[in-house]
Each structure stands twice: as C-alpha cells, then as structure tokens.
N, C-alpha and C positions, 0 to 999 in steps of 0.2 A: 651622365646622370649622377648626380650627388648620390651623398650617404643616405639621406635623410630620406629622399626618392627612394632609393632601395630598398629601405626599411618597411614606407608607406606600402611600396608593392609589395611586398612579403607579406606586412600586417594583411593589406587587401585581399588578397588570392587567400593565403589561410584561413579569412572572416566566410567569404564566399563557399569553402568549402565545408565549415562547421555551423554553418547558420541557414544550411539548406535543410529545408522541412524535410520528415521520415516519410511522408508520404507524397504520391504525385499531387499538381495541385489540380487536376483533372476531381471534380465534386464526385463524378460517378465513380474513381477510385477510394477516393477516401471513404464514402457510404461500404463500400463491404468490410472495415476495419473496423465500424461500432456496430452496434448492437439496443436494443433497447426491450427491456422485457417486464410487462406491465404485472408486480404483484397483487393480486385480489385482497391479501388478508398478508399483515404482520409476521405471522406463522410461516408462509408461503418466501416469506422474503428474509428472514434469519435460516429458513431450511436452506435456501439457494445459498446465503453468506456460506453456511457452514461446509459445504459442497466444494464452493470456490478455495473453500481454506486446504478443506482436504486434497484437493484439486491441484494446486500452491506448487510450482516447479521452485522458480527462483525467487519470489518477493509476495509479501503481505504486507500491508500498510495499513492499519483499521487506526479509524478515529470515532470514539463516540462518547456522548455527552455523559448517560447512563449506562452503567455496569453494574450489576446488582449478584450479590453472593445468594444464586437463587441456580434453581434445573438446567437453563437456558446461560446462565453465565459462565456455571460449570461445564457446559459443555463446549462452548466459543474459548474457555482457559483453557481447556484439554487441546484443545485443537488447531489453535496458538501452539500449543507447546508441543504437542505432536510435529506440527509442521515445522519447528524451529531444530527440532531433534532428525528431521529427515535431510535438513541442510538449509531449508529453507529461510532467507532474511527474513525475521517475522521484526516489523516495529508496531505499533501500541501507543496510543494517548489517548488517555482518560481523564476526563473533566475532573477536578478533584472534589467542587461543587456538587455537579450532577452525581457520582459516583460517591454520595458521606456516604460513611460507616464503612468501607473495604475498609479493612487492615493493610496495614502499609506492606505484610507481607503476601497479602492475596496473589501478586505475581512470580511469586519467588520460583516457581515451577518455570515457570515462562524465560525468563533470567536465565535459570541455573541452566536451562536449554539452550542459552544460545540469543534468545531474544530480545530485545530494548522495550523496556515502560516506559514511559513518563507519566507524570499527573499534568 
C-alpha cells in the first residue's frame, strides 16, 4: 500500500469516528433528548428564558433582536452576568437596530463578568 493509501485510510477511519451523530439514529431515542414546551403568554416564556439562565451549568448563548433598558432587560443583564460570574460561558448578540438607544456600555457588567456582547 502506498503513502497516499495510508494517508486516505487514516483520513477515513478518523472522519468515520468524528462525523458519528451524538445520538442513536434509532427516532425513538433521539425523541427523549428534546423537548417542546408550548408558552401561552410572552411573560410565561421570558420567565422560563430566565430560569434556564439561572439554571446555566456550562453555556448560554442568547440572541435577540430587542433589548430594551427596561425591568425585564434588567433583569435578563443581571442574570447574564450572574451566570457568567458562576463560570458559566454566557455569549450575547444584540441587534444594534432592534436594540437603538442602549449605550454602548449597557453590557459592561456582563463583560467585566466574564461574558462576550456583540452588536
């Protein structure tokens, strides 16, 4: 067998072993890995975000159009930055559009915690 051969079969056997799905591909296993959970009301469904935040072992990842320096923004910034000061990866992008008028240092908390913004 050539080099080149060699090679191919290394590359193969390595591709095979990291391009295997996380889960079985059995459908009735992968159904108890998600979940779906129908909110009635806005309210119901920023409570649940902020739960999961608090919740937050190793990763947060929020993206959202609007952010508004309002009761409900205050407290999704608190808890961002809470969870980023626990250890937690907290990342962050906000619309720059949807989001006028923040100050550019509205996430300075978030940051100094540990955590990534973008606009």
């Amino acid at each position: 067998m050539g080099e080149t051969a060699i090679q191919q079969e290394r590359l193969t056997a390595s591709n095979q072993f990291r391009c295997r799905p996380p889960f079985h591909s059995n459908p009735a296993d992968m159904t108890d890995a998600h979940s779906f959970t129908w909110h009635g009301t806005g309210r119901s469904l920023l409570e649940a975000k902020l739960v999961a935040i608090d919740a937050a072992r190793s990763s947060v990842c929020m993206e959202t159009f609007t952010f508004r320096d309002s009761d409900v923004g205050l407290r999704f910034r608190s808890a961002l930055a809470a969870a980023a000061r626990r250890g937690v990866r907290v990342r962050l992008i906000v619309d720059a559009v949807g989001s006028f008028g923040l100050g550019r240092d509205y996430f300075d908390e978030l940051v100094a915690a540990g955590g990534a913004m973008r606009w």
